[in-house]
Each structure stands twice: as structure tokens, then as C-alpha cells.
N, C-alpha and C positions, 0 to 999 in steps of 0.2 A: 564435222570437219568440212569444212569446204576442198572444194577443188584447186588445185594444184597445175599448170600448164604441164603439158605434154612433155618429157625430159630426151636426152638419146638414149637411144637404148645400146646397151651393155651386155655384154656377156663374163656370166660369174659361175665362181663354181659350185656347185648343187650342196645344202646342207643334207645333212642324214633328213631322210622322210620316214620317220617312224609311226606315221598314221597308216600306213597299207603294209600287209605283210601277205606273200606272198610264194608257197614252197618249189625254187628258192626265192630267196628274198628280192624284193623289186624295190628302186627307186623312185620318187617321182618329185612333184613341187608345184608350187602354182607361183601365179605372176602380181605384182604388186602394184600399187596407185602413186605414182607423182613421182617417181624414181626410177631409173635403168632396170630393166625385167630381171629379175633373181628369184631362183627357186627356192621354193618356202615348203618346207612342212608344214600337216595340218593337223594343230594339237589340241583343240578346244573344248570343253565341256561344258555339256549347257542342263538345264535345271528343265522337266516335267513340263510340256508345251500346257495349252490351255486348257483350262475342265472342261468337261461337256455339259451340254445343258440338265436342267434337273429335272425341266419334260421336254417331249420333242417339240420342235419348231413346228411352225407353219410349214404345209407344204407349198414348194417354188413353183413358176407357172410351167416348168418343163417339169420330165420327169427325175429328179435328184434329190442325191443321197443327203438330208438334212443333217447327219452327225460325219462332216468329214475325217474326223480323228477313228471312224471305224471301217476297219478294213472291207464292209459287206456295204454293196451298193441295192439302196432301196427304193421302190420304184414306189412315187407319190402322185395323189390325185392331184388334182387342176385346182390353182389360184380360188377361181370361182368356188369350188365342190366345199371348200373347205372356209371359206373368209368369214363367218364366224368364230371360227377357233380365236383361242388366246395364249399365251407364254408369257411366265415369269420370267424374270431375269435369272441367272444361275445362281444357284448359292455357292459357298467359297469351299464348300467342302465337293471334293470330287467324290465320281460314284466308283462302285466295283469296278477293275476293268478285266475282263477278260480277252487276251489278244488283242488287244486294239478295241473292242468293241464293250462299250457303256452299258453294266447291268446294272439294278439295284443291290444293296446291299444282301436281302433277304434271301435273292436266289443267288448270290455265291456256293459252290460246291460246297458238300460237308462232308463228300465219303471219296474215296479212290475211284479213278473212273474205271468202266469195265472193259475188260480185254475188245470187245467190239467198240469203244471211242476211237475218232479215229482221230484224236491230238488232245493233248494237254495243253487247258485252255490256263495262260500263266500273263501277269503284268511286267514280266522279265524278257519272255523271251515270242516274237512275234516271225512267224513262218511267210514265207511267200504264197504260199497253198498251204493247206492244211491237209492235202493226201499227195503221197510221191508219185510219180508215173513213172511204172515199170520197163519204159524203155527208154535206154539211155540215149538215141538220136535224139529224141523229141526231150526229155529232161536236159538234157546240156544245151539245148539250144539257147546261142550266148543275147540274142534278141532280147529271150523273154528270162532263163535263167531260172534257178531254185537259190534260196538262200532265207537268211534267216536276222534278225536285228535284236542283238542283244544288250539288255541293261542288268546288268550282276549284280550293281552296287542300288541298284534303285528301291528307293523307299516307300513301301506300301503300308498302309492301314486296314486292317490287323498282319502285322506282317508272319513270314515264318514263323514255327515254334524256334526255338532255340535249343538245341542242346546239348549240355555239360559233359560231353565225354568225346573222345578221340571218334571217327567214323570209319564202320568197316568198310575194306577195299579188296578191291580183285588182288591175289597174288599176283595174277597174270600182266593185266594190262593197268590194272591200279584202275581202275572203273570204281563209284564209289554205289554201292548198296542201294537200291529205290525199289521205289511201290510195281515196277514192273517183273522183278524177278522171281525165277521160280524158286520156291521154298522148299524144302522137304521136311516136313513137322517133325518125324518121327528119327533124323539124324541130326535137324538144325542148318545142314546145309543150304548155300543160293548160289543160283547160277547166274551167273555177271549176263546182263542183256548184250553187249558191246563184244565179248569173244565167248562168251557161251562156255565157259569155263566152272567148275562148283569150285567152292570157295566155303571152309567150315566157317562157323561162326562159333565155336569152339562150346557146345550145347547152349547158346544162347537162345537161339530161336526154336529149340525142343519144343512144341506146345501138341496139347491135343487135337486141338480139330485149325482151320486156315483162321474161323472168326479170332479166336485169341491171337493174331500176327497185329491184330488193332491197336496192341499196347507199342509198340515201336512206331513211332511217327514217320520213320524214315520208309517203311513197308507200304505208308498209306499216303503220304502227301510228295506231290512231285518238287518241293522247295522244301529246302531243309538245313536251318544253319546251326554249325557245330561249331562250341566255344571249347576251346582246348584248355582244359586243365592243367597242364602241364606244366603251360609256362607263364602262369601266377606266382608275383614274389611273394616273399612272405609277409603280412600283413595288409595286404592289396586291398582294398574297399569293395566289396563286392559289386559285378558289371553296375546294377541299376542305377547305382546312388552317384558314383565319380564319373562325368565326362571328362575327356583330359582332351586339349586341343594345344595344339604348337604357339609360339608367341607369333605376333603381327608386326611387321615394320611398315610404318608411312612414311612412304618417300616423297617429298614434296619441293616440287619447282618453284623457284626463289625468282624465274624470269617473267613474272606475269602480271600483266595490266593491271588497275583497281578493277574494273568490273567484272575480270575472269577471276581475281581473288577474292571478291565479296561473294562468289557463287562458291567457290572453291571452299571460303571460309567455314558457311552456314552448312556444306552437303561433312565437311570434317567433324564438324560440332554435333549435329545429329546422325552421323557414325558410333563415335563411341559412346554418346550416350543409349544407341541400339547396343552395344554390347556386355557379356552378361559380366559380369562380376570378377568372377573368375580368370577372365580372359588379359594377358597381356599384350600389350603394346610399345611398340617404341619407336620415335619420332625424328625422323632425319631430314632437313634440306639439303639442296645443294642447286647451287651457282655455278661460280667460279672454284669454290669452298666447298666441304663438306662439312655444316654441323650438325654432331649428333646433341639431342637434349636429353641432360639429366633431369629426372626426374627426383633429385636427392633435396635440392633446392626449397622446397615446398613451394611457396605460392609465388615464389620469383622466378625469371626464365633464364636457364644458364644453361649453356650451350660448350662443347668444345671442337674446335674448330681446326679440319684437317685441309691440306692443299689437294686439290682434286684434279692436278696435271698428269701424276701419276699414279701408279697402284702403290698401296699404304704399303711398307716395307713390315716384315711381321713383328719384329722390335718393338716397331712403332705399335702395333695391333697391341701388343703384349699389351704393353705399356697402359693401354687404353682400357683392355678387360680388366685387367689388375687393378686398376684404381680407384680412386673411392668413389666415381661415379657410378649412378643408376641408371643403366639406358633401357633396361627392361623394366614394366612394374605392372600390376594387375591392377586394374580400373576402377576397384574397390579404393584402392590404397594413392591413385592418381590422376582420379579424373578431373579434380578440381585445377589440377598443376598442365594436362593436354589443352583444357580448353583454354587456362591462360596462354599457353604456345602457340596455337591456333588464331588468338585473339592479338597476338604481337605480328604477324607475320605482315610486311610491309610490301608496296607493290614495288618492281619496278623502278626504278628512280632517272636511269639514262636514258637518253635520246637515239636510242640503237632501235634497227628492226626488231620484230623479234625473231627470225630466221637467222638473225644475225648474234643473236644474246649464245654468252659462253654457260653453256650446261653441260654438268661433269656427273651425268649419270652412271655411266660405269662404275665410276669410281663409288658414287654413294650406296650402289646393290653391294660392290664388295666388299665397304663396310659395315653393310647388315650383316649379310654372311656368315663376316668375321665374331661380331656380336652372338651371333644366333650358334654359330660352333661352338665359339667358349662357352667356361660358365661364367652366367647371368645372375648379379647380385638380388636378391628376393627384397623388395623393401620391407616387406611386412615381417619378416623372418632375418633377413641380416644374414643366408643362409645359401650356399652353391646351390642349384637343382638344373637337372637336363629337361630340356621340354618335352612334352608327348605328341604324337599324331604330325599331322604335317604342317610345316611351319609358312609363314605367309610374309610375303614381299610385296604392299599394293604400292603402283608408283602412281601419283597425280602428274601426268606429263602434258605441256601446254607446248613444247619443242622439242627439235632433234637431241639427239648428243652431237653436242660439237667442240667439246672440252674435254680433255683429258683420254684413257685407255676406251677404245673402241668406238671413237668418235670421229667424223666426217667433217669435210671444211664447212664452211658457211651456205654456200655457193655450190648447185649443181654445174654452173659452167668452169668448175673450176678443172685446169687443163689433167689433173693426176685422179680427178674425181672414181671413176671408174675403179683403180686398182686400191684406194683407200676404201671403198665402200665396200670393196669383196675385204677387205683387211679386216674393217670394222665387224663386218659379220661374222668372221672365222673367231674374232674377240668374244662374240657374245654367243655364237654357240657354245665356244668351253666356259663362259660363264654361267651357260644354262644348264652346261652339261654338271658342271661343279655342285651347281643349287640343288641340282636334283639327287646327287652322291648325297648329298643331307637333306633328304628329304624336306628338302625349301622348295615350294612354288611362288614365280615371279609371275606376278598378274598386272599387265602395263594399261592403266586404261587413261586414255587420249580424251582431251577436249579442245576448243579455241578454232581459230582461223589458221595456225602455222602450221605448216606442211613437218610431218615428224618423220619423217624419210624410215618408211613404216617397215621397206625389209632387211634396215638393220636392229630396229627394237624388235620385231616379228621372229628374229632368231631365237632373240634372249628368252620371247617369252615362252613359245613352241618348246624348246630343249628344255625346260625346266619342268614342262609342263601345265605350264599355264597359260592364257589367252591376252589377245592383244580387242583391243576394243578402240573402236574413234565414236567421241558425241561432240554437237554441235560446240554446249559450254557444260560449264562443272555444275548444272541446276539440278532438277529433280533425276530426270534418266540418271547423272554421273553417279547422286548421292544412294540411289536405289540398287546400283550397279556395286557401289563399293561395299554396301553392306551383304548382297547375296555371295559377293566372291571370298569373303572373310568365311563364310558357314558354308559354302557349297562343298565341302571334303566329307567324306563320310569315313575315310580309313586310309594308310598308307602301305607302301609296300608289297603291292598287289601283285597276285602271280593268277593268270585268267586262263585255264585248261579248258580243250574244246575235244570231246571224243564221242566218236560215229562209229554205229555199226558199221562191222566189216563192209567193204565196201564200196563204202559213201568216204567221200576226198572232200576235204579243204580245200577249197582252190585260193582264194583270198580273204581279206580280211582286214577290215579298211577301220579304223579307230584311235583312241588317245591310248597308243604303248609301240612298242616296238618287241620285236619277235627276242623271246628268251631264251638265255645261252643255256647249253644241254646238263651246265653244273650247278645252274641256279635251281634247279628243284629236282624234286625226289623220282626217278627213275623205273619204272618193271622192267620185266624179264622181256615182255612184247609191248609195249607200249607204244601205241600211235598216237597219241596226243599231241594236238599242234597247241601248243603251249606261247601264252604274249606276257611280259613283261610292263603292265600298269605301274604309268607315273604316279597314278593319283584315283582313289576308289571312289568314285561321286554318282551319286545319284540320279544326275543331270546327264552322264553320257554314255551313249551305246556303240557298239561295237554293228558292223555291218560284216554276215558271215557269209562267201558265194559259196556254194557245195555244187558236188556233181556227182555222181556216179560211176564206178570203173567198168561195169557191165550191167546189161540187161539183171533189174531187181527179180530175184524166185521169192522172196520172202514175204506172208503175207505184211509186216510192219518193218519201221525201220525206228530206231532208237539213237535218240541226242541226248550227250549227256555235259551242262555246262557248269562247270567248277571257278568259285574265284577263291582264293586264299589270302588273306590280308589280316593286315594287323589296324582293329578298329579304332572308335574316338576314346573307348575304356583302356587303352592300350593292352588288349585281351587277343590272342590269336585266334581271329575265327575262319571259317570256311563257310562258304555259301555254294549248294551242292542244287543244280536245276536240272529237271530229265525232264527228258519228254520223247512221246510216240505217236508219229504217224503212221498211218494205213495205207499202203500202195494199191493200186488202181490199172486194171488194164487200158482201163475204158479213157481215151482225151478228153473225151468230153464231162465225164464226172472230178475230172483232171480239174479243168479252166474251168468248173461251176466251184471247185475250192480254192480257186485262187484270191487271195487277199490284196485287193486291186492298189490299193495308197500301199500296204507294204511295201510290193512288188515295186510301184513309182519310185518310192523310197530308194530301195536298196538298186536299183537303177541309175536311178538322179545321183546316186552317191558314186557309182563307177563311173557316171560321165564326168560329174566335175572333178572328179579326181582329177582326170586326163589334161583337163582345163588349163594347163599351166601358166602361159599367155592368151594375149586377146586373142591373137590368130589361133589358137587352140579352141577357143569359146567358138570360134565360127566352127570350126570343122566338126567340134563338138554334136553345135546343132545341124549340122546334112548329118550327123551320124543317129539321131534322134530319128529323122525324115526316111531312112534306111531302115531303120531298127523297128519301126511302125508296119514296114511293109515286109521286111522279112516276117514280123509277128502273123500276119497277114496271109501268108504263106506257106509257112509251116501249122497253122493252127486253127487259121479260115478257112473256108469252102469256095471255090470256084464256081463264077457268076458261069450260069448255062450261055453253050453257046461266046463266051469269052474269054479271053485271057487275063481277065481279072479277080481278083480274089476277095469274098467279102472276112472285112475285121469279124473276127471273133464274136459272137452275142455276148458271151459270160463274160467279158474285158474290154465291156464297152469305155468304162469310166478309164481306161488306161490313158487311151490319147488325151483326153482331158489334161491328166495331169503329166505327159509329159509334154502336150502343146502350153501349158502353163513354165513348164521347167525350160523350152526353148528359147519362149520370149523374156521370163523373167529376166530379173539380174542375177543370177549366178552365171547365165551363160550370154544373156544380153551385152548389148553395148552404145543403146541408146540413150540413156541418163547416167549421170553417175559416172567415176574416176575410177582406173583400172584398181587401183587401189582398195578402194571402198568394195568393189567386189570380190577382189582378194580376199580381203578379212572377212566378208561373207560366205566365202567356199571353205576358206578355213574351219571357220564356225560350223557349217552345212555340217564337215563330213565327218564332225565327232559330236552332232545334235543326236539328242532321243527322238522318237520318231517323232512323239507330238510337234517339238517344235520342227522338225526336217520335212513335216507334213505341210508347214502351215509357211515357209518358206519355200516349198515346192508349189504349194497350191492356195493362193490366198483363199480367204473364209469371206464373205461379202455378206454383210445384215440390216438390213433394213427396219428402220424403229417405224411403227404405227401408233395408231392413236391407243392411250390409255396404256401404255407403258410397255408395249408386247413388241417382238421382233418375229420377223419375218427370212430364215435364208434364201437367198437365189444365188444363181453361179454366176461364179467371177465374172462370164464373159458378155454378160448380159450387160447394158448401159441402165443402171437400175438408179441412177441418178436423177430422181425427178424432182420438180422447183419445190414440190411442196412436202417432203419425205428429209430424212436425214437416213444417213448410210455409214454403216460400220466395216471395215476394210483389214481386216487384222493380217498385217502380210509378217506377221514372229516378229520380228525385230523393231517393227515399226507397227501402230494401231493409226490408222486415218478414219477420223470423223469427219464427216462434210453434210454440209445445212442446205435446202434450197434457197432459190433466192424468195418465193411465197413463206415457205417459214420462218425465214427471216426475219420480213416485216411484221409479225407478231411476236411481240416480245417474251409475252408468259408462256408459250406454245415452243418458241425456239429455248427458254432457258428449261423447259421439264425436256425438251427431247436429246439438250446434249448433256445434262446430268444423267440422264436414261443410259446413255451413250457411254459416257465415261462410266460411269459404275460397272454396267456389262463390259467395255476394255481393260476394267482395273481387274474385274473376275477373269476374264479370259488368260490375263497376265499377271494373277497373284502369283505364280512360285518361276515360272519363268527368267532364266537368264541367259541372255542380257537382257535387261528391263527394255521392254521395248519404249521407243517413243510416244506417246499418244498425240497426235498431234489434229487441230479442228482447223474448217477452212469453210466460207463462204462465199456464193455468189452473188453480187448484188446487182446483175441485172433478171426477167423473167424466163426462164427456160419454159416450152412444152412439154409436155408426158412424154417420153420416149421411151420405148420398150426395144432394144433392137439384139434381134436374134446374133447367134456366134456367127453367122455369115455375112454379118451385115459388119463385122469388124473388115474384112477382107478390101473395101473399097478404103481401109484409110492405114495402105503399111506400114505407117509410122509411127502408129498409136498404139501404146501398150499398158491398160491400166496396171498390170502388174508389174510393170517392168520403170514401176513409179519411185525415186525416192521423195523422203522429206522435202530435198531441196525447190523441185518441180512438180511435186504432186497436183497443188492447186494451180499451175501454169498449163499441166497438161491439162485438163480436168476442162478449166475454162475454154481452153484451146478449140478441145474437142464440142464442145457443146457450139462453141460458136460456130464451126465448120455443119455440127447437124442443124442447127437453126434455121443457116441458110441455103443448105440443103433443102431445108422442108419450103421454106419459103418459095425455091425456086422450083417444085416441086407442085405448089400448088400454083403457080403462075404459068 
């Protein structure tokens, strides 16, 4: 998307922010690109950041952590010590992970850890520290903070056992059963870790000696998911064999050029031929007009065609499920009749801007809707059926809504603009709000040059549950993007349970749900559980947990225990049931040697941009960063002798790093790029899994060598040399850059940016939003420069990470030219 001039700024009224919860409940919102500032929720879910490598990297010439996706910083020999080494490129298959940190498969855990571990090491659930500290001034200290990043719904290899029966629970506080509780063999009883309560298990767990508790998986593994019996219909196809997924509607803008639709055409064409068999679709434009296509037609394209000024009267709706058209059909039975629909779609035809072109979006989501509530004639069956799992609305949008229900004029200068654009949005909150009552997510993803006056579609797609995305055009990113959002769901109807030993307090809770009401789930006698209401169970998004303390810890460990309840892609009701124990610590300093430094970045970087709402919030943001360093500093460092200074902390050296990464960046930056564009990127930020909220907080910087091996050094280094190529993966975006010496040798420049792409295509196999990959060269000769993080300080303006797509290779060049003649003036 390109940039958009400057608009006036507006004041509107705040949609629901169901990404922070807070006991009580807190609002908030962030600020948007090319449009009057309005507050947005931030509802996003993103897919498993990049693999890690399959052996370590090279070490950098300082001393740094080669695997940034692991929470432990490791101190590496010198450039020199080591420049025979080599690396492969990654394979596509990721390894073990425990916490955040890259094992191999072989030493994965195979038995229950021992009452002396002092954390359960899980690919779910990743701690700020992995030991509590016993006193609650220095634990609540809101600087540095305890908390915790969780993903419920995420998908691991070999995952959880599974198992077929209801799960025993605390009478008390409804705690669910794990490998930490005490047992008593010889009555069957356990006592809940969470209020220390017995609890029979009605002589189930009678055994003779503790080894025989090995047959209950739930005694011995800290995950453990439970498929409920109960509520299988009769005849049901057993879990393995039936996936059941909701049907798909494509919505597709009828206002667009030949060359946005020739992209558009090809990324639609190779969509549903990605998809499997099974899966239905159904296919709606809209203009001026809403048509939906029947797919009853066979090899002909026939379409019928609604006015899109208004909302379809329900008559009319009637009228339209009822007859003998097909507007749902499974890919089996219609793929040859989509691609002919695809292959008719005409560009364009009038001489109108396109800011100016009438698009009656609203109106065509609330005739999927409509489609997707009733029933949906089966082609291959001739036969009513309701669909399973959560149902999908992709919109191809290349403009505003400026037609029809919840649409804005043409014109920001238009004199009523203001109070229709707040109109607009209250339109498409209840429209998101509606989707999501039917478990429908609307997932709007944006390409082209026209400005989409992004925080009225940002509502629709937020309140539904779904993500709003901008790409430059509808090429490979749009077509890569549209296929992961159709399969990113892993379950609906999620209820996400969060309980701590006595104690220990929720303080917030930053994610894709919003806090659930006290009648929507099942209740104890003492129940403290802070309970959230999940739009959508996906494997791509985590929940960000702050905990605190009520008083000084007496206890040697403290126990988390995190429950999601959902109804999966089998449409089988399962529960995923995660514990875990840490060990408290008197000692600060055994404290800050467990702290998990990118966690802790993480779940940081995620309470400041929340804050973020406008630009002028991103300023304040970062002085709040600059404070937050030196209280760290203070509370946790040691006092320079003989002054009034305090040295940072040893064990949290890598902190400032990354959040001197997070100030300059674009989440909080304001040096490249449209407020807008970094809207949608905080949005994104603050419902990422950690891998990719890592890698958005702190770019990954790799440099290819001879004979096909890569090299990491840190972001902050200028590792851009003439005869090197350099790998830049900032999550969303992958930058390749060539020198200008590799350049002029051709066979040398074309093995090192296949090198290049292959390791960004690995980095960004299961990642969403697909990032960009984008290559850039220089063609004049640079020197070798190496220049240290301080040597950034003599050029304020320059922020390689604070780079997009559109300026990356502008700054790039910029800068090299500035050091060039630097050096020259240098040597004169």
C-alpha cells in the first residue's frame, strides 16, 4: 500500500478493545494510517514465527546470542576464533522447542520432571524467568514485571496424548488434575496444586506403589488434551478420519485496474486449487451490485445480482437461500466452474479515480452471512447441511467502502467526513460483532495504490475476529496470504481459563478474546480463575499474561495452570489442559540469571504498544522505554562506587538491545512509513506468537558467505559490505541486499540470492502474514565497514530497522553514501 497524505485529525468514539483484559476491565485502541486518528482494537492472529536453524550459526564478531527465538543469551567466541566453521541452510522441519529454546528431537523429555525442576519446560507456555522471586517489591516491579506468553491452541509435533474421557477437577476451585499433585495410593485421593484441597478420584487412582500412577498420562505430562465423549452424535466418524471446516466466501472487488486484476486473477486461481477437496466455497463480487455466483450452472457463469445501496431486506434473503441456486459447493464438485468465474472477471471499464469507484462492501459480507446462517444447498447431495468449525469471509479489497451500509464519502475533505466515518465504524463493529455470534470470521486483506480508509474496515475485521492486512499488489505475498488465512483456525468457540496458586494475581492480559461473562462457563464453589472468551482457537496466536503477587512468596514453588476449552476442526469438544511450576528464589540474583531476556522484551514491547494509540503516544511511548531501562537499572543493578549511577544488570544485558530495537522500530517509530501501516502492525504485534513478536521486535540480520553457509551478527552493526549479501528478516517483511562487488559477478550474485531466498522461504514457511521477500542492490562500490552500535549515534536519523519495503533500499544507499564520505574525509 502506498502512502496516503496526512488527513485532519478527528475524534471518534472508541470501539470495544477486546485484545487487553484487565480485573476490571480496561479499554484502549491504537491509531490508524491516512485517515482521522480512531481507536482500534487489536485482534490479529498470526501463525509460528521462523524455524531455527538445524545447527548453530557462525559466531558474530561481538559477543551474541546466535538463536534469537531462545529465550537464553549465549556468549560466543570472535569472528576470527571460529571462521572455518560452516552452516547449512535450515531444513523446513522445525526442531523440539522447549520455552522458547531449540532442542533436538532425541532429548525431548520422556518422564515427569522432579519435584526439584524448577519449571516445566512446554512449546505453549513461555515464562518471563523461569524462578519467582519471593519478594513482592522487587517481583511487581512494573519496569521489569513477571508474566508469562501463552499459545493454547498451538500446534506441536508429537503433540499432546489425547484423551477420550471427561477430566478430573478440583470440587473446589475446578483446578484440573496434573503430574504435580499429591496422590495418596492407598485412598485414590489428590490434592489440587492451586487451593490444596483432596479431591477423591472415586478409587481410581488406588494403585500399589507411586510407579503404577504412570498409566494416567495426566499424573505425568504437563499437557494433556481431553476429547469429550459426551457430545458425539450418533454415527459421528471417529476424530482421525473427518476434518470438518466451515465454508469460505470470496469477496471480490469488481473496481480494479487490468494489472491489479491480472494479479488478483492468478493469486484466486492458485487458492482453490490449494484447497482440499472437501472444502467449500462461495464466490461473491461487488461494485455498485452484489453478485453472488451460482455454481448450479456447470461450465457457464451465472450470477444473481442484488442492489448494494442497501442491507438485503430478509424476504429478499429468503427468497435467495430458497432457490434453486447453488452459492455454496465443495471444490470436488466445482472447481472447474470457480476458475471459469475467476477467468470472466473484467477490469474496470470507467474513467473514475479509484478513491472515487462505488464499492458496496458492507452490503456483500452481509450477504455471505446471510448465505453461511441459512441452509446451504450440497451440490453433490441435493441435500440441507449446517457447516462445522469456523466459517471464513476473505475479502480481496483494492478500495474503501464508499457505497452502500457503512460506507464513507469519496473524499476525506468532505465537510460531514468526521461524523460519517464514526457512523461507518459503529456499522461494522455490529457487523463484526454479528459474524462472530456465527462463528464467521472476516479476514480483509488489502492491496493496490488506493488508500482503504483502513479504521473503518479495521473494525469489521477486529470484532469478527479476524485481521486486516495491506500488500503492495495482489501477487505472490496476497496469494500466500490468502491461502494461510483460509487453514489458520484450528477450533472455535474457545473459553481460555487462567489459574495461579493462591496468591499469585492476574493483573492483565493482552490477546485475540475479550474477558468472559460469569454465565458462559462452568463455575466452583471458590473459583478464581480469570477466564477470556476466544474468537477463534489458532495456532498462530498467544495470549500475553502480566502476573504479580499479593504478598511476599513463603512457598517453596508456585503452580500455573492454563486450560482452553473448544470445539475442534472434528467438531469434537476438546479441552487442552497446561500446568506448569516454578521455584521461588530468595536470592535477585539467581532471580535475573532465570530470566528469559526476548520473553520478557516480548511481553514488554507488548504493554507499550498497546498504550501506543496515536503518533503522539508512540513518542511518549519511547521516553517511557528510556525510564523503564533506568528504573531497571535501579531496582536490579548495583551502584557505580563512589557515584550516583547504577550499573544495568549483567544477567539482562540482551534487554536493552531489544527494547533499543522496539523504540526505533516501526511499532513505535515514526520515521518511514504511514501511521496507518504501523497501526496494522501493532495490531498484528499484540496478538503475534512470540516467534514472530520476536522477530518484529528485534530483527534477525544474516549474512551469506562463500559456499552456501550464513553467518548471524546484530541488527545494529552496518554488516552491509560491497561484496557480501545480507539477509534482514524483520517478520513481516524478508530483505535481501547484494553488494555492489557481488553484483558485478553474475554466477556468484545468482547462487548467493537463491541462497538467500531459500533460507527466507525456510525462515517463513508457516508464518502469517507471509512476509515480503524483497532484494535490492547497489551499483556503485562501497568499503568494508564494520561499524560498532555507537557508531549509529553520529547519524539520528538512520534506522535500519525502522525500514520498510517502500525505503529500505533509499535508506540503505543513503546511508552508505554518508559513510563513504565520511571515510574519505577521514582519510584527507
Amino acid at each position: 500500500m502506498e502512502e496516503t497524505p496526512p488527513q485532519p485529525q478527528a475524534a471518534h468514539a472508541s470501539p470495544p478493545f477486546p485484545a487487553i483484559f484487565t480485573p476490571p476491565s480496561a479499554l484502549s485502541s491504537t491509531s490508524l494510517r491516512g485517515s482521522p486518528t480512531v481507536p482500534s482494537p487489536a485482534h490479529f492472529s498470526t501463525p509460528p514465527g521462523p524455524p531455527v536453524f538445524s545447527s548453530p550459526l557462525r559466531p558474530a564478531a561481538v559477543p551474541f546470542r546466535t538463536t534469537p527465538i531462545s529465550p537464553q543469551a549465549v556468549p560466543l567466541a570472535s569472528r576470527t576464533a571460529s571462521s572455518s566453521s560452516s552452516v547449512s541452510l535450515p531444513t523446513s522441519s522445525a526442531p523440539h522447542t522447549m520455552n522458547g529454546a531449540a532442542t533436538p528431537h532425541s532429548h525431548a523429555p520422556s518422564v515427569a520432571p522432579s519435584l526439584e525442576d524448577s519449571s516445566i519446560d512446554s512449546p505453549y507456555v513461555l515464562f518471563s524467568a523461569r524462578k519467582v522471586l519471593k519478594q513482592k517489591k522487587l517481583l511487581n516491579a512494573p519496569s521489569l514485571g513477571f508474566g508469562a506468553l501463552v499459545s493454547p491452541g498451538r500446534e506441536v509435533s508429537p503433540g499432546p496424548e489425547a484423551l477420550e474421557r471427561d477430566p478430573r477437577r478440583c470440587l473446589n476451585c475446578g483446578a484440573y488434575v496434573n503430574l504435580y499433585c499429591d496422590v495418596l495410593i492407598g485412598s485414590g485421593q489428590w490434592q489440587c496444586v492451586i487451593c490444596k484441597k483432596l479431591n477423591s478420584s472415586e478409587g481410581e487412582f488406588v494403585v500399589s506403589s507411586k510407579q503404577d500412577l504412570v498409566q494416567w498420562p495426566e499424573l505425568m505430562s504437563s499437557t494433556v488434551d481431553y476429547v469429550h465423549p459426551g457430545n458425539r452424535r450418533p454415527g459421528l466418524i471417529p476424530v482421525p478420519v473427518l476434518r470438518v471446516s466451515g465454508p469460505i466466501f470470496i469477496l471480490i472487488d469488481e473496481c480494479l485496474d487490468e494489472a491489479h486484476l491480472q494479479h488478483l486473477q492468478g493469486s484466486l486461481h492458485a487458492f482453490v486449487d490449494s484447497l482440499p477437496p472437501t472444502a467449500r466455497i462461495g464466490i461473491i463480487s461487488y461494485g455498485r451490485t452484489v453478485s453472488v455466483y451460482d455454481f448450479s450452472e456447470g461450465a457457464a457463469v451465472s450470477a444473481d445480482v442484488l442492489p448494494g445501496s442497501k442491507s438485503l431486506a430478509q424476504e429478499s434473503l429468503k427468497v435467495l437461500i430458497y432457490g434453486t441456486g447453488v452459492y455454496l459447493s465443495p471444490i470436488h464438485a466445482s472447481l472447474p466452474v470457480a476458475h471459469t468465474i475467476f477467468s470472466s472477471l473484467r477490469p474496470y471499464q470507467f474513467s473514475v479515480a479509484e478513491v472515487s469507484r462505488d464499492r458496496c462492501l458492507g452490503a456483500a459480507v452481509e450477504v455471505a452471512l446471510g448465505i453461511i446462517q441459512g441452509p446451504s444447498v450440497e451440490l453433490s447431495r441435493g441435500i440441507i447441511k449446517r457447516s462445522g468449525g469456523n466459517c471464513r469471509i476473505l475479502v480481496c479489497a483494492g478500495g474503501p467502502n464508499t457505497f452502500g451500509p457503512g460506507s464513507t464519502p469519496h473524499s476525506v475533505q468532505h465537510p460531514n467526513y468526521a461524523y460519517l466515518e464514526k457512523t461507518a465504524m459503529k456499522y461494522m463493529e455490529n457487523l463484526g460483532h454479528e459474524a462472530r455470534r456465527h462463528s464467521t470470521i472476516v479476514d480483509i486483506l488489502c492491496a493496490g495504490t488506493c488508500p482503504v480508509r483502513v479504521p473503518v474496515l479495521q473494525s469489521l475485521a477486529k470484532c469478527s475476529g479476524g485481521v486486516l492486512l495491506l500488500h503492495d499488489d495482489f501477487g505472490e505475498a496476497f496469494g500466500v496470504n490468502l491461502q494461510r488465512a483460509s487453514t489458520k483456525a484450528a477450533g472455535s468457540h474457545g473459553l481460555f481459563e487462567i489459574r495461579c496458586s493462591d496468591g499469585m494475581l492476574v493483573t492483565q492480559v493482552i490477546g485475540p478474546g475479550e474477558e468472559a461473562s460469569p454465565d458462559s462457563h462452568e463455575t466452583f464453589k471458590h473459583d478464581t480463575s480469570f477466564c477470556i472468551q476466544m474468537h477463534s482457537v489458532e495456532g498462530t496466536q498467544s495470549f500475553s499474561v502480566s502476573l504479580e503477587t499479593k504478598a511476599d512468596i513463603r512457598n517453596d514453588f508456585i503452580c500455573f495452570q492454563f486450560a482452553v476449552r473448544y470445539s475442534n476442526m472434528y467438531q469434537t469438544e476438546s479441552t487442552r489442559v497446561i500446568t506448569s511450576r516454578l521455584q521461588t528464589v530468595d536470592s535477585l540474583s539467581a532471580y535475573l540469571s532465570s530470566v528469559q531476556e526476548d520473553v520478557a522484551s516480548v511481553i514488554i514491547g507488548k504493554r507499550t504498544v498497546l498504550r501506543a494509540r496515536t503518533a503522539s503516544d508512540a513518542l511518549d511511548m519511547r521516553l517511557t522505554i528510556d525510564e523503564r531501562i533506568k528504573d531497571i537499572a535501579l531496582k536490579f543493578g548495583t551502584q557505580v562506587p563512589k557515584s550516583k549511577l547504577y550499573r544495568f544488570p549483567k544477567e539482562l544485558s540482551s534487554l536493552p538491545e531489544c527494547l533499543f530495537h522496539l523504540r526505533r522500530g516501526p511499532l513505535l517509530g515514526s520515521i518511514i512509513g504511514h501511521e496507518d501501516e504501523r497501526s496494522v502492525l501493532r495490531s498484528l504485534f499484540l496478538n503475534a506468537s512470540f516467534d514472530l513478536s520476536l522477530r518484529m521486535l528485534a530483527p534477525r540480520c544474516i549474512m551469506h558467505r562463500e559456499g552456501g553457509t550464513f553467518e548471524e551478527l546484530p541488527a545494529y552493526d552496518l554488516t552491509m559490505q560491497s561484496n557480501c549479501a545480507v539477509v534482514l528478516d524483520h517478520g513481516t517483511d524478508i530483505f535481501i541486499w547484494l553488494g555492489a562487488e557481488l553484483a558485478t559477478q553474475e554466477g556468484q550474485t545468482a547462487a548467493a540470492l537463491a541462497a538467500c531466498r531459500t533460507l527466507a522461504e525456510e525462515l517463513s514457511e508457516l508464518r502469517f502474514p507471509a512476509p515480503r521477500i524483497l532484494s535490492f542492490r547497489v551499483s556503485f562500490p562501497v568499503p568494508n565497514l564494520d561499524f560498532d552500535f555507537q557508531d549509529l549515534n553520529c547519524f539520528p536519523s538512520f534506522s535500519l530497522i525502522n525500514s520498510s519495503a517502500h525505503h529500505f533500499a533509499i535508506i540503505i544507499v543513503s546511508y552508505l553514501i554518508i559513510a563513504h564520505v565520511l571515510l574519505d574525509f577521514k582519510s584527507v
